[in-house]
C-alpha positions as CSV (number, residue, x, y, z in Angstrom):
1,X,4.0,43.0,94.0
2,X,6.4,42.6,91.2
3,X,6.7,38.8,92.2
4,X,2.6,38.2,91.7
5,X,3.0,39.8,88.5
6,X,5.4,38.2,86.8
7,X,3.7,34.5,88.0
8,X,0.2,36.2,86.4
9,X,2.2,36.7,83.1
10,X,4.4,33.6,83.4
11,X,3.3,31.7,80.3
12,X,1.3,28.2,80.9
13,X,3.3,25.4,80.0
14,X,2.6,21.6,80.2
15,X,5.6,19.9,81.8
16,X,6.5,18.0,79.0
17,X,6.1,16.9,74.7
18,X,6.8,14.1,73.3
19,X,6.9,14.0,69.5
20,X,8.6,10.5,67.7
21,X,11.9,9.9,69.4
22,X,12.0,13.6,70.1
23,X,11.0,14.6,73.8
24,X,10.6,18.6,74.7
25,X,10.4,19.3,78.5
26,X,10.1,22.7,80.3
27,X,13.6,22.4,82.9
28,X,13.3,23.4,86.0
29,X,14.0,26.7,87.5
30,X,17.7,27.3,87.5
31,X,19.6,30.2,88.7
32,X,21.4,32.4,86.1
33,X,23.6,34.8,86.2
34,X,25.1,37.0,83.8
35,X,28.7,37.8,84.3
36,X,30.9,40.4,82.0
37,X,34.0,41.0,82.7
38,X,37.4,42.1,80.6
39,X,39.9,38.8,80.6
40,X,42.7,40.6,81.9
41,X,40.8,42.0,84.8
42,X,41.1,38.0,85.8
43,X,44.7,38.0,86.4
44,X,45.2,34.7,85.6
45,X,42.6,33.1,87.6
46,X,41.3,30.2,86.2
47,X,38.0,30.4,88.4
48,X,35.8,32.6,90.2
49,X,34.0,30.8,93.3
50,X,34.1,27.4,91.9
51,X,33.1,28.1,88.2
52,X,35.7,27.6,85.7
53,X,36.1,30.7,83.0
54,X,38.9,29.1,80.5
55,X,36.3,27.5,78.3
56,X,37.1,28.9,74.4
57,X,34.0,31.2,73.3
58,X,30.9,29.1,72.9
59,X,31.7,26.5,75.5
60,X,30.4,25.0,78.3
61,X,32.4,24.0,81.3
62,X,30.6,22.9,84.5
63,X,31.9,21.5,87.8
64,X,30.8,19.7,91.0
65,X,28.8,17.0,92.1
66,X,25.2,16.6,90.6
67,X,22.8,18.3,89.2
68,X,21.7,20.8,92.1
69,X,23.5,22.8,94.9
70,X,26.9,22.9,94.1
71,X,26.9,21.9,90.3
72,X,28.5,25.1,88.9
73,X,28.2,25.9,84.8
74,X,29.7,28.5,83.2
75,X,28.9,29.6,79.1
76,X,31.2,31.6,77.3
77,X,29.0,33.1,75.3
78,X,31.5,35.9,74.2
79,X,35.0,37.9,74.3
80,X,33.8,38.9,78.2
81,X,30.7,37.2,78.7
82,X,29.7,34.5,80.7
83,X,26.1,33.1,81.6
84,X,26.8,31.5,85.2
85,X,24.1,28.9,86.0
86,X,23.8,27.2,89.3
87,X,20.7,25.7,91.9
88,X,17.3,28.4,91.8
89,X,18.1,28.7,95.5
90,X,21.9,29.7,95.6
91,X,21.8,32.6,93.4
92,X,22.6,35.4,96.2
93,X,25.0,32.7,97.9
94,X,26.7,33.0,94.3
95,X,26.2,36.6,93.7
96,X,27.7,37.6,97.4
97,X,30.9,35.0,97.2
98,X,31.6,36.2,93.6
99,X,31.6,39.8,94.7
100,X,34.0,39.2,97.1
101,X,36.3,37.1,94.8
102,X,36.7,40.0,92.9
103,X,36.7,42.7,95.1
104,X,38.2,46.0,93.6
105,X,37.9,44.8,89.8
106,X,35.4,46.3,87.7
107,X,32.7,43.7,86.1
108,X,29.1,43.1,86.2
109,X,27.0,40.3,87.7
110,X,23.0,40.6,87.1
111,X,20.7,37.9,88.3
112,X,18.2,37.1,85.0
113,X,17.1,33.9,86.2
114,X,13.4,35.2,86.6
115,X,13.5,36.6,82.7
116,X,14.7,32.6,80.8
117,X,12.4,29.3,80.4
118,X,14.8,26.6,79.7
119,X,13.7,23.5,77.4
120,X,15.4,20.3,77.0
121,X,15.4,19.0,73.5
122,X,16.3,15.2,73.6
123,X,16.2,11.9,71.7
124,X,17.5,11.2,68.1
125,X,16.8,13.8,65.9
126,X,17.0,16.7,67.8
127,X,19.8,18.4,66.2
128,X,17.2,18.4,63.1
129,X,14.4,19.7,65.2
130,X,16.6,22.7,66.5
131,X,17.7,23.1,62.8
132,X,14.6,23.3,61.5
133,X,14.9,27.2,63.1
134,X,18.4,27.1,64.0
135,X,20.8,28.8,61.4
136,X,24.3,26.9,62.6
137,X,25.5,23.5,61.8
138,X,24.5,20.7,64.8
139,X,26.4,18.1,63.7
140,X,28.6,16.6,66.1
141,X,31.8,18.0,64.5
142,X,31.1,21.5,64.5
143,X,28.6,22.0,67.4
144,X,30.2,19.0,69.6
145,X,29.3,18.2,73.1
146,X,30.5,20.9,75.5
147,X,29.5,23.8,73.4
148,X,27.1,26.6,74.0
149,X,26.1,29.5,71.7
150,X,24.0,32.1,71.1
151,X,21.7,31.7,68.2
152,X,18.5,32.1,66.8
153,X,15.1,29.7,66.5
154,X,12.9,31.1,64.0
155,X,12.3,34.6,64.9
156,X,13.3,34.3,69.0
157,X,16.9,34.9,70.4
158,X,18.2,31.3,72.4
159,X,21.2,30.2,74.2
160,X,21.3,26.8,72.5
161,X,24.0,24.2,74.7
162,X,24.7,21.0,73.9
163,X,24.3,18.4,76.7
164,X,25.0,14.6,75.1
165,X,25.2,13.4,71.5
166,X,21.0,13.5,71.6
167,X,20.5,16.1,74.2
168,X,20.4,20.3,74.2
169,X,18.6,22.8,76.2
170,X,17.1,25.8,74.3
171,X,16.8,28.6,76.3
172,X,14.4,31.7,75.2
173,X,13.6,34.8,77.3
174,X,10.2,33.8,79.1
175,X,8.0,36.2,77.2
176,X,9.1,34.3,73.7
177,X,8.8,30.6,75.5
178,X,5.6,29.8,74.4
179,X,6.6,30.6,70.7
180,X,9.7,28.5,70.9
181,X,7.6,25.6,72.7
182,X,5.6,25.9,69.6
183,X,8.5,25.9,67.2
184,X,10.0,22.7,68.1
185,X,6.8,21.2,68.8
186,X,5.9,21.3,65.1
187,X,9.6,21.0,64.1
188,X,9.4,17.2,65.5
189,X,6.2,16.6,64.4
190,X,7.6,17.2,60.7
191,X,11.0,16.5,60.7
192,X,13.1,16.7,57.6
């Protein structure tokens, strides 16, 4: 039942927005998962199960072929936090070989792939679209390809990444999409 629920409240999105040289797409579903664990609990380990944790806070570091099964990306969004993205359909693969990797050290591992919508923000000019609601500095130098923060966008919490020089992914909890949708739709409408 909670599955017919949460598509009834799943917002209605059109697949994609173009606005100038600014295109906004929905992504598609993509399997999340939120790791915390304490550094030293690694014991050196570079990786867990294929995804590579050495990445400096606000980074992104991904690995494997492609975009789908076996593409592995891990954000360092903090001290002991990770968000672990990989293919919608290899989440409890993930979860299960992960477990095992780290059998007998305390962390936690929570799949939250059903609670994010995922937009791609791409084309020239969308580091000032994002900054229209975005408090940090996009410019190349600060915010350079690689990275991966957590921020704000107007009034809604985001894990911002950026992909390319032209190209991020803003990522909102699904019950604050539709308002984020909005806010970059009328950020590249009137860009500044």
């Amino acid at each position: 039942m909670l599955e017919v629920n949460v598509a009834r409240r799943a917002p209605a999105l059109s697949p994609v927005v173009s606005q100038a040289s600014v295109a906004i797409a929905q992504s598609a579903p993509q399997g999340r998962l939120a790791f915390r664990i304490r550094p030293a609990a690694l014991a050196g380990r570079s990786d867990i199960d294929g995804f590579d944790l050495t990445g400096p806070i606000n980074s992104r570091i991904s690995a494997g072929e492609g975009d789908g099964a076996g593409r592995r990306t891990a954000l360092r969004l903090g001290p002991d936090e990770w968000l672990l993205l990989v293919g919608a359909d290899e989440v409890d693969e993930r979860s299960e070989a992960i477990g095992a990797a780290l059998s007998g050290a305390a962390f936690s591992l929570v799949d939250v792939s059903h609670r994010d919508v995922t937009f791609e923000v791409t084309g020239e000019g969308a580091d000032v679209v994002i900054n229209a609601g975005c408090p940090i500095d996009l410019s190349a130098k600060a915010f350079p390809v690689g990275s991966a923060t957590r921020t704000l966008l107007g009034k809604a919490e985001i894990v911002l990444q950026r992909l390319g020089p032209d190209s991020f992914t803003v990522t909102s909890w699904r019950s604050f999409a539709p308002y984020v949708r909005g806010f970059l739709i009328e950020a590249a409408r009137h860009p500044h």
